[in-house]
C-alpha positions as a Markdown table, in Angstrom:
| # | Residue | x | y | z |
|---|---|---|---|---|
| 1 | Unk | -9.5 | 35.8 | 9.4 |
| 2 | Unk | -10.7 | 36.7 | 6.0 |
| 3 | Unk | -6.9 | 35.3 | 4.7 |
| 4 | Unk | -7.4 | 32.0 | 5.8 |
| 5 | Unk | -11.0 | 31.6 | 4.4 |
| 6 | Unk | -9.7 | 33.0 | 1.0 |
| 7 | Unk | -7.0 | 29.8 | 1.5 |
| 8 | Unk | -9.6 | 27.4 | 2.5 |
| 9 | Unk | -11.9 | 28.6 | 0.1 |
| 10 | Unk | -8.6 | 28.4 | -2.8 |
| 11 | Unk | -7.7 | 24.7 | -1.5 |
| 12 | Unk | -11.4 | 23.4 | -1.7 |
| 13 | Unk | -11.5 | 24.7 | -5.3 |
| 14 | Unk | -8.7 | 22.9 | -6.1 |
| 15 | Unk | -9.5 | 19.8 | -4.7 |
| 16 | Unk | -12.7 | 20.3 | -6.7 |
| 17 | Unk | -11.1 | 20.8 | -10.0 |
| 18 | Unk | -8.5 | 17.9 | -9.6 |
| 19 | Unk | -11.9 | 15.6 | -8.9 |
| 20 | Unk | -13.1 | 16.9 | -12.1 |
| 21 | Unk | -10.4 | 15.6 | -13.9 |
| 22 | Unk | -9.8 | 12.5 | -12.1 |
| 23 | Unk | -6.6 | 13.4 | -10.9 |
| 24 | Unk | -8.3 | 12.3 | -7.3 |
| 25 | Unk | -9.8 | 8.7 | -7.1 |
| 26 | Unk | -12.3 | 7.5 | -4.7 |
| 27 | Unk | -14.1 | 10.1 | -2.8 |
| 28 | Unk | -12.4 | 13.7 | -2.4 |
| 29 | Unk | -10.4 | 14.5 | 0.9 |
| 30 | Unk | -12.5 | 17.1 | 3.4 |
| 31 | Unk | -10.1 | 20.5 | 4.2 |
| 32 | Unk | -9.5 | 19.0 | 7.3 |
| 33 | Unk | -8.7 | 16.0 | 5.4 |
| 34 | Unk | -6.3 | 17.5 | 3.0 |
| 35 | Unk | -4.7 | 19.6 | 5.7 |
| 36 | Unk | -3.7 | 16.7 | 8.3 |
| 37 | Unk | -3.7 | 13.1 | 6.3 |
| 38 | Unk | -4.1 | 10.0 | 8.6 |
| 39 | Unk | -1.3 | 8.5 | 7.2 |
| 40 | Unk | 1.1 | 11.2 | 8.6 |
| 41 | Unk | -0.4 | 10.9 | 11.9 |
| 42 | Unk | 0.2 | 7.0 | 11.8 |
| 43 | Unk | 4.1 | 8.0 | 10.5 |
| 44 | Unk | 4.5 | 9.7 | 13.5 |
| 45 | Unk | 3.2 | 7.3 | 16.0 |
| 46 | Unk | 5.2 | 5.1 | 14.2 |
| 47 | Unk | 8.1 | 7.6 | 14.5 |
| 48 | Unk | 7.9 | 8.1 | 18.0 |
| 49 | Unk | 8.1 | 4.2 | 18.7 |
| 50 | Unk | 11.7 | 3.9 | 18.5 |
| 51 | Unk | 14.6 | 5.9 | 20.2 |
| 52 | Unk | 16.7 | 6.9 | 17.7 |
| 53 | Unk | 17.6 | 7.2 | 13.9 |
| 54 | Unk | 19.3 | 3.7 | 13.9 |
| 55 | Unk | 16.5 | 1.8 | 15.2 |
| 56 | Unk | 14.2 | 3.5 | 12.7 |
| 57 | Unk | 16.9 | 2.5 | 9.8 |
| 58 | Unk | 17.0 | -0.5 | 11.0 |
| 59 | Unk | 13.2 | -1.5 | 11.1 |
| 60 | Unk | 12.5 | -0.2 | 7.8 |
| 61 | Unk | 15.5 | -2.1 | 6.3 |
| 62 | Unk | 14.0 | -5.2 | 7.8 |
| 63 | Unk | 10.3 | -4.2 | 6.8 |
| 64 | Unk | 11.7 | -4.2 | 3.5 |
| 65 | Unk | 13.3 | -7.5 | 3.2 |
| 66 | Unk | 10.3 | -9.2 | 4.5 |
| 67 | Unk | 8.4 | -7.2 | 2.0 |
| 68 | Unk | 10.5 | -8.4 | -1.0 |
| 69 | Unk | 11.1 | -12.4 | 0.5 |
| 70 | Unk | 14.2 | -12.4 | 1.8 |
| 71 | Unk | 13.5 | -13.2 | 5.8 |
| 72 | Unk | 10.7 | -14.7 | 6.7 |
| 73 | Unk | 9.0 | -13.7 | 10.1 |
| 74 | Unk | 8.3 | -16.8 | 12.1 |
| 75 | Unk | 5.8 | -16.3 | 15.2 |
| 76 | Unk | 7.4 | -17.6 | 18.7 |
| 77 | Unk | 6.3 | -21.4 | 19.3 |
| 78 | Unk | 5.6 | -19.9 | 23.0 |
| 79 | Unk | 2.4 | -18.4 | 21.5 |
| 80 | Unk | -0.5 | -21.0 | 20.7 |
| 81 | Unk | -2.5 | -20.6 | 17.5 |
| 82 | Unk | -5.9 | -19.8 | 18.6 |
| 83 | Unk | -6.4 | -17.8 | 16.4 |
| 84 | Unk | -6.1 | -20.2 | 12.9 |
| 85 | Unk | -9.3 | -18.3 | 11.5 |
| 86 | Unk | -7.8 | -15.3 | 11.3 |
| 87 | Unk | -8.2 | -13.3 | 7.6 |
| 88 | Unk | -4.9 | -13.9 | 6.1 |
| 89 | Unk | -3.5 | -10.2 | 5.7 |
| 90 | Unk | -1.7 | -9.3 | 2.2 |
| 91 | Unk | -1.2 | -6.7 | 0.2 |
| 92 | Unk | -2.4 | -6.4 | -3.4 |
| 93 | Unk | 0.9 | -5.9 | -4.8 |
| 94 | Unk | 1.9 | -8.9 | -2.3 |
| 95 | Unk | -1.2 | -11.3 | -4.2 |
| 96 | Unk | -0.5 | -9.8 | -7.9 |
| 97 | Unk | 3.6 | -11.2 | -6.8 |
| 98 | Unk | 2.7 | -14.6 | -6.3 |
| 99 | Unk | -0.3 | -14.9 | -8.4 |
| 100 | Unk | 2.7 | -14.5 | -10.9 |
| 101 | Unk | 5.2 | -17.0 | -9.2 |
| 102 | Unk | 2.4 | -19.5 | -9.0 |
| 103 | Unk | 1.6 | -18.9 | -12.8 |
| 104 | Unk | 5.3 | -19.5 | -13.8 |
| 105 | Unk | 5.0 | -23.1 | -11.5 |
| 106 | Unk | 1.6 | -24.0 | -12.8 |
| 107 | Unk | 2.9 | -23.8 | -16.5 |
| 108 | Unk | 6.0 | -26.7 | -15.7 |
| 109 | Unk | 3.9 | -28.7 | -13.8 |
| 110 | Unk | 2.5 | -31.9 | -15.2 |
| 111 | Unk | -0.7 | -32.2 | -14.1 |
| 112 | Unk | -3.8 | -31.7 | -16.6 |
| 113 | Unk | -5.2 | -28.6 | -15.3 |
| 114 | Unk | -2.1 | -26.8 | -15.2 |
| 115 | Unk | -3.0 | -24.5 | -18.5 |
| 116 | Unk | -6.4 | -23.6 | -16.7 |
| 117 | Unk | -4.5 | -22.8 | -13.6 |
| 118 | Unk | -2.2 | -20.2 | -15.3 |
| 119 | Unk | -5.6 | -19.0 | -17.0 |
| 120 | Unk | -7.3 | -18.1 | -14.1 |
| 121 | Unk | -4.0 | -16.9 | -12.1 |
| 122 | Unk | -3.7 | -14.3 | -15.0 |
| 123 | Unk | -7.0 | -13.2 | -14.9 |
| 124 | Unk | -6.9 | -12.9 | -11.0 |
| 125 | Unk | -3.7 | -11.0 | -11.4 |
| 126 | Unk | -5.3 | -8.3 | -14.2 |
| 127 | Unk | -8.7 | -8.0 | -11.8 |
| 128 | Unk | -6.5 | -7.3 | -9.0 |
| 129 | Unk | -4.2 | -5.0 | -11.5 |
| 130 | Unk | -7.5 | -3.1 | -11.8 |
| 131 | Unk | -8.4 | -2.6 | -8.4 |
| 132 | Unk | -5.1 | -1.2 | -7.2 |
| 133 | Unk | -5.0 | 1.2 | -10.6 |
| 134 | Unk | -8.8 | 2.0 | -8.7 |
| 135 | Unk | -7.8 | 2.8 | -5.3 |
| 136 | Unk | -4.2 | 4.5 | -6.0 |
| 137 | Unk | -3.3 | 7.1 | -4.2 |
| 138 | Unk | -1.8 | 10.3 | -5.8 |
| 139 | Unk | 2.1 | 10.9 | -5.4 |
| 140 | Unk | 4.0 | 14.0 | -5.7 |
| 141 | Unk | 7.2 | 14.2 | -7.8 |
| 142 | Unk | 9.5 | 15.3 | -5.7 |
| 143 | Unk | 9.1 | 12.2 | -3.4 |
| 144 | Unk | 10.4 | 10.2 | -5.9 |
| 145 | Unk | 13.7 | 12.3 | -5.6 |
| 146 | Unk | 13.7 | 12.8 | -1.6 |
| 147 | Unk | 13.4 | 9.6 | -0.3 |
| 148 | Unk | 12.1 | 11.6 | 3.2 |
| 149 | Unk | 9.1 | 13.6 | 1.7 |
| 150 | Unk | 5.9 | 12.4 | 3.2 |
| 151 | Unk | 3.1 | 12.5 | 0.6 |
């Protein structure tokens, strides 16, 4: 349908102009891309996990207060470790947090290399400052007043 070329054809230009002034970071989404994110497909696997608005309340409540510290997940002692190489899994936002809490601990500690600790905590913290300004992904404004909207 000549209509929904003239809209592919309109999106892609956008998506080209936004690139141009670096609204967009990283590589530009495809159309097909733009049209059906991964990340909503991944919501709604996620979504279709539970049974009902409660239990979805309920995990995200939880996800949050592991994210901010205040419950700790503990793995079952059932399970053995086999797997003590595994890549420790964080988030940058998780490393710049206690980059600064170890920072603050290093500076009223007594040992000698505490001041060279901070230093290099501070510098790890503004490299890793960088790289999520780098690979931030764009927002719109009205999900910042409806809790709900999926970007």
């Amino acid at each position: 349908m000549p209509q929904c070329q003239e809209l592919e054809q309109d999106i892609l230009r956008s998506i080209k102009e936004l690139k141009g002034r670096n609204r967009i970071f990283g590589t530009a989404p495809t159309l097909d891309e733009f049209i059906d994110p991964l990340e909503e497909k991944s919501v709604e696997n996620q979504a279709q996990q539970f049974k009902g608005d409660a239990e979805i309340v309920a995990e995200v409540h939880h996800e949050d207060a592991v994210r901010r510290g205040e419950v700790i997940e503990v793995d079952s002692d059932d399970e053995p470790d086999d797997n003590v190489d595994e890549e420790v899994c964080m988030t940058i936002a998780e490393m710049m947090s206690l980059c600064q809490k170890l920072e603050k601990a290093s500076l009223t500690s007594t040992a000698e290399c505490s001041l060279d600790m901070a230093k290099v905590l501070r510098r790890f913290r503004a490299q890793l400052s960088r790289i999520d300004l780098e690979t931030a992904r764009q927002t719109k404004l009205t999900s910042f007043w409806n809790p709900r909207a999926i970007v």
